[in-house]
N, C-alpha and C positions, 0 to 999 in steps of 0.2 A: 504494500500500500504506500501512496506516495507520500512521502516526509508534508507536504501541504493538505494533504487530506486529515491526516494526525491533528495537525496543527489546528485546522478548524475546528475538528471538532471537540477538541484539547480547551482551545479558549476558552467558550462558553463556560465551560464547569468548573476553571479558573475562578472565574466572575464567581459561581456560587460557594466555591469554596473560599475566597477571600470576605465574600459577605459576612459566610458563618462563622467567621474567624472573629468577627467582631463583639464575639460573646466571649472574648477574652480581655475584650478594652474595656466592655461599657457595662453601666450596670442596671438591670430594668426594664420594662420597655420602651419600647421607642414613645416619641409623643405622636399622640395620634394625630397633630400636623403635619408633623414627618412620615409619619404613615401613609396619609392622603396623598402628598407630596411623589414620595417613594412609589405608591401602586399608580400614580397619574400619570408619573413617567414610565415605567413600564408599559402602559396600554398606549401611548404615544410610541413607542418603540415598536411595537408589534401591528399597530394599526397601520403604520410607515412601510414595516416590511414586507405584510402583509400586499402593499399594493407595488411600492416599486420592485422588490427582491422574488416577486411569487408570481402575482397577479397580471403585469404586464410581462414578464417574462414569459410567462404560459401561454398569451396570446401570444406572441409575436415566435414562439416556437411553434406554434401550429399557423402562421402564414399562410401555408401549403392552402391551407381549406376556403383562403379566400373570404367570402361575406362570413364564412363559418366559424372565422377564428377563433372566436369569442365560447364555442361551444365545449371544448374540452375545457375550460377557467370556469363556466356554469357549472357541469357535471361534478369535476374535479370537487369545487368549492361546497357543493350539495352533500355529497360522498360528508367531507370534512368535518360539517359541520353537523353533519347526523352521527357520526362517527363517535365524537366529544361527548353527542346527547345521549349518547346509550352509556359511553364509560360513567357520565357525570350521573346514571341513573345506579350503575352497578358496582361503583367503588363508593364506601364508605367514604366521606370527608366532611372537615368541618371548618366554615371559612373563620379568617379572622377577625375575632369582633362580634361572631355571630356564638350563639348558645343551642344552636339548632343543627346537630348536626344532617347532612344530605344523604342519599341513596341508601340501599340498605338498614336496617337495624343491623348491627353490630358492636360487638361485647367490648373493642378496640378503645384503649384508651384516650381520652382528649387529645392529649400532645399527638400520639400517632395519627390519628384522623388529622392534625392539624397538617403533619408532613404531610401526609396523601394528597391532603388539598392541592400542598405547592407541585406535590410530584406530577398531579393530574395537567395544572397546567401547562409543566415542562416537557409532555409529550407532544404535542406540536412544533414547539419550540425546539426540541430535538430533528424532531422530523425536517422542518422546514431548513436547517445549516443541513443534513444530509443529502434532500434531494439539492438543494443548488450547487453542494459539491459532485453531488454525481452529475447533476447539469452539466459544469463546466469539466468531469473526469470522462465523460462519454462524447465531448467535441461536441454539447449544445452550444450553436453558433450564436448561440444570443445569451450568454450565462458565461462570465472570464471568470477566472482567481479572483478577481481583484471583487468582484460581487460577493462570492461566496464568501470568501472574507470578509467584509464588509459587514456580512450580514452574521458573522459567528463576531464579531468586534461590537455591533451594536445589541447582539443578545448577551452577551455577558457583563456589556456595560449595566444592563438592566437584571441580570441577575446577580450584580453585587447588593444593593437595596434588599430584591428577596432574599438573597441570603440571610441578609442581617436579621429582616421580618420574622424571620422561622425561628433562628438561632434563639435570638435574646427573650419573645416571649415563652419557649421552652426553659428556659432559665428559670425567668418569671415565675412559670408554672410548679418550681420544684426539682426540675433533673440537673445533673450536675454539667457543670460548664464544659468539659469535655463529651459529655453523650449526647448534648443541646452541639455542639458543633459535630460531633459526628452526624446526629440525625441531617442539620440543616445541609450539610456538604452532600447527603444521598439522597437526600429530595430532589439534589439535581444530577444525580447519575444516569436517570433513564433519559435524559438527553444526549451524552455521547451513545449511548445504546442504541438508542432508538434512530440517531442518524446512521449509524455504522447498518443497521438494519436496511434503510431507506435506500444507503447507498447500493448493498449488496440486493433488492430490488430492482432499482430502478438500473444497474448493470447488466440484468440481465433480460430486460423488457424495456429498451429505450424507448419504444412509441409511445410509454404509457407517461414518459416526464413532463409535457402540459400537462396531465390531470393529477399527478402527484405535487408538482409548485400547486395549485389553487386547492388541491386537497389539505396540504399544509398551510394555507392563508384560511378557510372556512373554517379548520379546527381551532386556529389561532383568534380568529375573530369571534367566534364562540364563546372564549374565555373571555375577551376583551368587554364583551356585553354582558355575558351573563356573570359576570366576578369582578371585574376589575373597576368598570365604570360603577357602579353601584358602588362600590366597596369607596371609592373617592368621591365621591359626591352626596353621601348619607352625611349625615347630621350638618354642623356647622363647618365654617369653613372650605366648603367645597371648590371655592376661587382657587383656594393652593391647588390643588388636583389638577385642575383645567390648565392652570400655566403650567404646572409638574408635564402634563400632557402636551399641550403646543412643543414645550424644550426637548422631549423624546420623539414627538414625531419630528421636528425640523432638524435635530442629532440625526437620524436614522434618514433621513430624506437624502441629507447632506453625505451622509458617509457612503450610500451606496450611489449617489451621484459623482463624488469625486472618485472613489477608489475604483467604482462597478465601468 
């Protein structure tokens, strides 16, 4: 595997492990300014990738179809984003903030449903640095390094925050500072997984890489609505969020523009 494929998908879970590190500085949790702040930039990050790094890429790799282009980015994104609805119905998790945990009844304690929560969203967000490495590893003519990069730099920029999110209320909660940054750090493992997966897919069925970019943009806008916006915009203060949000998507617009 080539030393730039590593690399990509290496960064990313940099970011979340540097995050969870930070339950070794700080003590408590975050203020729920920072909070807003932290998840408003993240869904700016993903909403950005979501269209430049996935979305327009999928189109303009299916060219070929002419008025049709636009069809495997539909499918693709429909697949995605039912995809999410079925995990978000059958994995246990419990967001942050929230006292209510989601899908199943399960015996699993608070803290763990709380990682699930983060892990559930990081599978997209694995998926989506996968397929655009395999985009650019299988000579998709519209997908460079410098993209796929791009886009493994701007999801780890955004998973140093959730790092931290996971880490410190685990703390919070009672575990010790070491098993609160183990946990946070493997909330984000099934994203090099889950790309390494994507890649070894989409290598061996290139036709199918438009519907796997917009399958990874639907799953990832899935989370962005049903978790992330919400999550920054409930109670007061929901301005921070919104700028938190403009700064992540004009970050990620910017990066996969100059680098991509």
């Amino acid at each position: 595997m080539p030393i730039e494929i590593l690399q990509g998908l290496a960064i990313p879970f940099l970011g979340t492990t540097l995050g969870a590190a930070c339950v070794f500085l700080l003590r408590g949790e975050l203020d729920h300014r920072i909070q807003k702040a932290f998840t408003g930039f993240a869904a700016g990050i993903m909403v950005a990738a979501s269209v430049w790094s996935l979305l327009i890429p999928s189109m303009e790799e299916s060219s070929a179809l002419g008025s049709y282009a636009v069809l495997p980015a539909v499918v693709g994104f429909w697949v995605g984003t039912l995809f999410l609805l079925l995990l978000d119905h059958i994995i246990p998790h419990l967001h942050l903030n929230s006292n209510e945990a989601e899908g199943p009844k399960s015996a699993l304690s608070k803290n763990l449903k709380l990682v699930l929560a983060v892990t559930l969203h990081n599978i997209p967000e694995g998926m989506a640095v996968g397929v655009v490495l395999a985009g650019w590893l299988t000579g998709g003519t519209e997908v460079s390094l410098g993209a796929a990069l791009a886009l493994s730099l701007g999801i780890a920029i955004q998973n140093f925050p959730e790092g931290a999110i996971i880490s410190l209320p685990l703390a919070a909660n009672g575990e010790g500072r070491t098993k609160a940054f183990v946990l946070g750090t493997l909330s984000g493992i099934v994203e090099p997984i889950g790309g390494a997966l994507t890649i070894v897919a989409a290598s061996f069925v290139v036709p199918v890489l438009p519907y796997l970019l917009a399958f990874a943009a639907g799953a990832m806008l899935y989370v962005v609505v049903e978790e992330l916006i919400p999550e920054m915009s409930a109670g007061h203060h929901s301005n921070i969020g919104v700028i938190a949000f403009s700064i992540g998507f004009t970050l990620m617009m910017a990066l996969d523009t100059v680098l991509g």
